[in-house]
N, C-alpha and C positions, 0 to 999 in steps of 0.2 A: 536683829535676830537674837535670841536668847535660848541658852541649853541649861539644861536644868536635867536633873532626877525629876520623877514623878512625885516619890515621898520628900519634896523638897520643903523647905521652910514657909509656908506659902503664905503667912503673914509679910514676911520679911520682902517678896517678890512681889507680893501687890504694892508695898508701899513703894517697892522701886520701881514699875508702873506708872503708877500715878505721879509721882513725882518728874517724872520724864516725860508727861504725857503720853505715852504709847497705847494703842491697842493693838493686844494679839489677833489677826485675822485669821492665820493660817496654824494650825496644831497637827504635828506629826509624832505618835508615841512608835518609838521603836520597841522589840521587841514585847508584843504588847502580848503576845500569845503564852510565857511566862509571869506576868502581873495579875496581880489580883484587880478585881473593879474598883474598890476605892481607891488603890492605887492611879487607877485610870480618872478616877474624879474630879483626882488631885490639879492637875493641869487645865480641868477644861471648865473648871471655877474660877480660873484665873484669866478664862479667854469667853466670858460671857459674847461678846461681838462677833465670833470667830464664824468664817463662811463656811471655812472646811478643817474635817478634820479628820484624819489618815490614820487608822491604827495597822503597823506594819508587823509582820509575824508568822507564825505556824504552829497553829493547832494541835496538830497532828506530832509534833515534840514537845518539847517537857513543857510541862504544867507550871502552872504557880506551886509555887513550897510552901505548903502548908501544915505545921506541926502540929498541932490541936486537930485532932482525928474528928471532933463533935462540928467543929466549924468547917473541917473538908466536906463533912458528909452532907454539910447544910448549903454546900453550892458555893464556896469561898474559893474552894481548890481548880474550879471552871473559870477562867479567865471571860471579860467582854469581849473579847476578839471570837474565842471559840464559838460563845453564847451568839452572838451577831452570826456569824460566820455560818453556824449549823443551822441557823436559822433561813440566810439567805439560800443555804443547797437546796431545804426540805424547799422552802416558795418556789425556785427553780424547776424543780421536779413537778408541784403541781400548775404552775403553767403551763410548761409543757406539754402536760396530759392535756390541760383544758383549750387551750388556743392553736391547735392544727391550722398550720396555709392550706388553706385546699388551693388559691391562683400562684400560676406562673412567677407577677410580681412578687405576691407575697415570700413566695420563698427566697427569692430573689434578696429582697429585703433582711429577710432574717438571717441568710447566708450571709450578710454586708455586716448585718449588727452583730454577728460571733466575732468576724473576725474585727473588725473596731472596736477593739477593747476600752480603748480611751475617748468611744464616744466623741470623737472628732469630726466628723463624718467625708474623713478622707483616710486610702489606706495608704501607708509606707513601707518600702521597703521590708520593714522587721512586721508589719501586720500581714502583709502578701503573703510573706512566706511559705508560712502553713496553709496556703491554698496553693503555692505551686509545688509542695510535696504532696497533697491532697491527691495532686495528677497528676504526680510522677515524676517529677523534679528531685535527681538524686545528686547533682552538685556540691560542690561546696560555698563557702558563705561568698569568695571574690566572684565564682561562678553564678551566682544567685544576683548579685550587687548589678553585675554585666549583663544578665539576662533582663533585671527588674529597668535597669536604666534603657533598655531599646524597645520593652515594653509601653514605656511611658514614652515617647518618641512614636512608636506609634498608634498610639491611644490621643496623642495630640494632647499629654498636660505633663505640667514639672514633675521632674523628680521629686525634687525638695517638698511639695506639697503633697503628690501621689494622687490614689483615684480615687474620684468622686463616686457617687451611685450610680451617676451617668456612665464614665467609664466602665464601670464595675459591669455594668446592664451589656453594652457594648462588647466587652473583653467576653464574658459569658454565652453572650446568641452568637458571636461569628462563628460560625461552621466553618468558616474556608481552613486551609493549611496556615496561616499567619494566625488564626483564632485559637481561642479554647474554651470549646463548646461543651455547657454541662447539661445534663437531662434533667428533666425536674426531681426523677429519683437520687441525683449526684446533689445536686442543691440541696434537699434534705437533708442526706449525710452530713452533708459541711456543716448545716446546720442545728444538727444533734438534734432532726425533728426524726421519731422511728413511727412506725404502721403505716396507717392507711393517710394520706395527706389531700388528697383529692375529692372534692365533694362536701358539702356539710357550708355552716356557717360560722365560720372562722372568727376570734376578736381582730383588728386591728395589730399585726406585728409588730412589737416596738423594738428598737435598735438604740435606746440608751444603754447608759454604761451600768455596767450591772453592779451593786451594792459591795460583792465581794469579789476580789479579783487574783485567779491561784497566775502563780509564774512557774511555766512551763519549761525550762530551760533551764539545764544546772553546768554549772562550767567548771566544779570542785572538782569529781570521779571521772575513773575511767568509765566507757559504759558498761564493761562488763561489771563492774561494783554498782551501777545506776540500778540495773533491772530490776533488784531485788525489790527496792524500798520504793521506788515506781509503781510495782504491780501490787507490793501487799499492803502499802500506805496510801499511797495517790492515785489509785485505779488504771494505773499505766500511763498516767496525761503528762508526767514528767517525762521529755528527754533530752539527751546531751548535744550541746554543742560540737559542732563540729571541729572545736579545736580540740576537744575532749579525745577524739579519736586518732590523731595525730602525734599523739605523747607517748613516749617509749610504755609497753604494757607493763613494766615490774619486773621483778628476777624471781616472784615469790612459783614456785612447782610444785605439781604434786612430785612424791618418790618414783612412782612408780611409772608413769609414763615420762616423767621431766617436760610434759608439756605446762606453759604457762595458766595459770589460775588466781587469781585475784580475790577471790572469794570462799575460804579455808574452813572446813571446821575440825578439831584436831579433837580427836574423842579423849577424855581422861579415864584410865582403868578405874574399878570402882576399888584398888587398893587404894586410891588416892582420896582418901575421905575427909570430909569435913571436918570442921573443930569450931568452936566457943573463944573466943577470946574478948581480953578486956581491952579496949581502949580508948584512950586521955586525951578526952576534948579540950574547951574553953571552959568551959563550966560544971563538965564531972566525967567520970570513966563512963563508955557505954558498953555494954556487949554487941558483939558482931562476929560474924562467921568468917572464916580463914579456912584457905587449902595448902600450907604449905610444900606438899608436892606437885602440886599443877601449880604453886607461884616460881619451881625452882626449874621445873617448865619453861614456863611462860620468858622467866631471865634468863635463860639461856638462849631461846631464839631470838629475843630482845638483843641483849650480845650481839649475837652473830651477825643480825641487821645492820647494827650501828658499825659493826666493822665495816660495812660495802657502802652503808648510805649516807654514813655519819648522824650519832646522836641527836641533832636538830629535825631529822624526820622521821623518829620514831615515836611511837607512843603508847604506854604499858595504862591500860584504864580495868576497873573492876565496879560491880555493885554494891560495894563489900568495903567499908573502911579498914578493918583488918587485914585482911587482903592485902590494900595498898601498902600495911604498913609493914605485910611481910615481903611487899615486892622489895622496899626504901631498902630495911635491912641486908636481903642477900646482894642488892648492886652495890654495896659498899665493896665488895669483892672484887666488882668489875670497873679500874679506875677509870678508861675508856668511854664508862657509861653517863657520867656525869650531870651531861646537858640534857641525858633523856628524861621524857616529862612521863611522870607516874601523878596518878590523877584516879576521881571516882566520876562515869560516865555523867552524874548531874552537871559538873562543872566542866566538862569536856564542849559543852554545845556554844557553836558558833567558832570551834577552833577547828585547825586540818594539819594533816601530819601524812606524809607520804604512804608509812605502813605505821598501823593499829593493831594492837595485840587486846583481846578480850578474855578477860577472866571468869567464870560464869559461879564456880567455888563451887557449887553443890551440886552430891552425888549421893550417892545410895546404898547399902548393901544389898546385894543380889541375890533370891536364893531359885529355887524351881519356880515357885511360885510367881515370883516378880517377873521372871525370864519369860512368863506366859502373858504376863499384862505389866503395865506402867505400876511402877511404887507410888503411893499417894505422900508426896513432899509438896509440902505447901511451898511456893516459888515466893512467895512476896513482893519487893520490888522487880523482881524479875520478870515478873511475869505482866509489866506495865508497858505497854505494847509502845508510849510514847519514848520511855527510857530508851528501849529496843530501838527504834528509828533512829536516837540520836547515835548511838554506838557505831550501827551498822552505815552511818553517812558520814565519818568523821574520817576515813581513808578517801586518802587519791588515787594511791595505787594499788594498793591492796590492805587485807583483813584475816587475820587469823581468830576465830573464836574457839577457844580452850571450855572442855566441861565435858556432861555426860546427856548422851544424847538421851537415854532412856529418862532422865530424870527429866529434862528442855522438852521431850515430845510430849509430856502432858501437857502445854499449854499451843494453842492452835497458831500463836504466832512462830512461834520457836519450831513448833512442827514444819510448817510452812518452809521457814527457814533451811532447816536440814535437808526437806525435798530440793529446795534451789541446788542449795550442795551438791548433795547427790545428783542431780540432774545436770549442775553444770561441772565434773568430773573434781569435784573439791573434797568430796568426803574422802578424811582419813580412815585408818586403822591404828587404833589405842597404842600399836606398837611402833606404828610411823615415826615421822616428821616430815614440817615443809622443808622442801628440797628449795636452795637459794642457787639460780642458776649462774654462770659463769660470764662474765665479759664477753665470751664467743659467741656463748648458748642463745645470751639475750641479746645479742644481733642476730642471729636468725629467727630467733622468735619473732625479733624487728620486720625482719624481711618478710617473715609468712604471714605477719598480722596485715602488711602493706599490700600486699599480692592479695590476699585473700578482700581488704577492703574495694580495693581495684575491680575485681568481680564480683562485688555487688553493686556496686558502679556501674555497672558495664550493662549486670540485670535489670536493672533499676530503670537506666536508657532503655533497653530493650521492650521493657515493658512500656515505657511511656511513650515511644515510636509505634509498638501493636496499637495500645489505645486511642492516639491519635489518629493513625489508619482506621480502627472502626469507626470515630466520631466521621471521619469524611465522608466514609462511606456512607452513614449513617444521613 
């Protein structure tokens, strides 16, 4: 096995190769959704023989870093993972249209190949699953484990192995009470086949494993931090684990009701305006923008966290190098705050911090005019919808985003954004703050978050004893 960088020496690795006699069969580039394509070259010129080869990643967050503006614009700053990847959705999309099941089997079949991801052509435990919440399976994961193992018991094959087509065929037509019986319209569904599917002359359904493969399942956030970046990045097909849902929700509140909220945006007055500043790189000063009153903000509820949660799970990030370096400055103030990490949201991805503090720095003067429509401020990095993703998935338990809503609502993701807010009871007033609740408070919040999940439990059963009831009948 050999680890290596991508831009590795690759003169220097072949001869240690060859010298060892080895060949590479198997190539895994991680984070490939960051790299550029020759980057991606680099490795897989040194694995001429290679059977397979796995580029691991996500598109849909940060991009390759690319400085030379003439070379982003020429397709450098598109990684081959995004490139492959968008390519595999659009083919996706027009299969679908063109190869409808119109037979029973057929659907059958292609209900078998969504969930066989890995092209095994048996399913397991963790590939079942999303077919028994499909019908109403609101358990949790020991619950699931215990259901799926008496399943396989009576379908007559291993756990360890799981089911076949056979089984699969089997588990699907039993109408009686031990079965679960789907319509061909439910079969569809599963299988993200929509209109008319009956009739016509269908291609052949295939059930290999598909070129691109998203993972459904995130076990970082609480869910109520999940939903956002779910529905306006990954079309809602992410969601949480079930241990996701059993973690104390945070102490982070609105003021005003003291009910719990995980997902914050704290308006800054537009006294709080922007500036110009210089700052000393590796290689020359640059300019960048600073709000030193939303940064003096921003460290004071930074503070107040690290008192309840302690320094190691806090995390002060901006888009904005100035920014950071007026965060650096005022925590000197706060000796308490030491350990806490201040950072620019590019370098923040693939790290997690219990609560995230975002700084957004630009804002506006207001006059009549503006109060009647959005001021035109160019957003810049801001307004790069991958940046956004990484910022807004980087909490566990909660997120505070600091700025001006008026200035964030010109761009559709940020808009988007603030309706969440607003809609899941987060949006502030410029003269608020988040409210950190008490050792008490957040055991009761404990209690009503467990009560309240307990009934939908309970709904979940209910509903999938109705629909059981009508399949017998049926």
């Amino acid at each position: 096995m050999l680890a290596t960088t991508c831009s590795c020496r690759r003169l220097w690795v072949s001869k240690l190769l060859q010298q060892q006699g080895v060949e590479l069969r198997q190539v895994i580039i991680d984070e490939a959704g960051t790299t550029t394509e020759p980057e991606v070259l680099c490795p897989l010129t040194l694995s001429q023989h290679a059977k397979h080869v796995v580029l691991v990643g996500d598109h849909r967050q940060l991009q390759p870093v690319v400085k030379n503006r003439d070379a982003a614009a020429l397709g450098l700053a598109r990684s081959c993972f995004e490139r492959l990847a968008l390519r595999e959705e659009s083919t996706n999309k027009t299969e679908v249209k063109a190869s409808t099941p119109s037979s029973r089997e057929d659907l059958l079949k292609a209900a078998f190949g969504f969930l066989d991801k890995r092209a095994t052509g048996r399913l397991t435990d963790k590939d079942l699953r999303e077919f028994a919440e499909f019908t109403g399976f609101g358990g949790g994961s020991a619950a699931w484990l215990e259901e799926y193992n008496e399943l396989c018991r009576s379908l007559g094959c291993d756990e360890s192995e799981g089911l076949d087509l056979e089984c699969f065929r089997n588990l699907v037509d039993d109408s009686s009470e031990e079965g679960c019986y789907c319509s061909d319209a439910e079969l569809a569904e599963l299988a993200g086949v929509g209109g008319s599917f009956l009739g016509g002359s269908p291609e052949t359904v295939s059930t290999k494993v598909p070129a691109a493969v998203m993972l459904r399942q995130q076990y970082r956030m609480h869910p109520s931090l999940n939903s956002f970046p779910s529905e306006q990045f990954y079309g809602g097909l992410v969601g949480s684990d079930a241990s996701t849902r059993q973690r104390p929700a945070g102490i982070l509140a609105h003021p005003r009701t003291s009910q719990h909220c995980a997902t914050m945006f704290w308006p800054s007055p537009t006294s709080f305006s922007e500036e110009v500043h210089e700052v000393a790189s590796r290689d020359a000063s640059t300019r960048s923008k600073a709000n030193p009153h939303e940064a003096e903000r921003c460290v004071q509820l930074a503070s107040a966290l690290v008192g309840r949660v302690g320094a190691k799970g806090v995390a002060v990030l901006s888009w904005y190098n100035a920014q950071i370096a007026e965060f650096r400055d005022r925590l000197r103030s706060h000796p308490g705050c030491s350990g806490l990490h201040v950072g620019s949201v590019v370098t923040a991805q693939g790290s997690e911090w219990d609560y995230v503090l975002l700084s957004t720095v630009r804002n506006a003067e207001t006059s009549e005019q503006t109060r009647r429509s959005k001021p035109k401020v160019h957003l810049g990095c801001l307004a790069d919808r991958h940046l956004l993703n990484v910022a807004v998935t980087r909490g566990r338990l909660g997120i505070v985003v600091l700025g001006s809503a008026l200035v964030l609502s010109s761009n559709r993701h940020w808009s988007a954004f603030l309706q969440h807010c607003k809609a899941s009871g987060g949006l502030l007033l410029a003269d608020e703050q988040p409210q950190l609740l008490t050792a008490q408070q957040q055991q009761h919040s404990l209690l009503n978050q467990r009560a309240q999940q307990e009934t939908e439990t309970a709904v979940d059963v209910g509903h999938r004893d109705q629909s059981a009831h009508k399949k017998n009948r049926s």
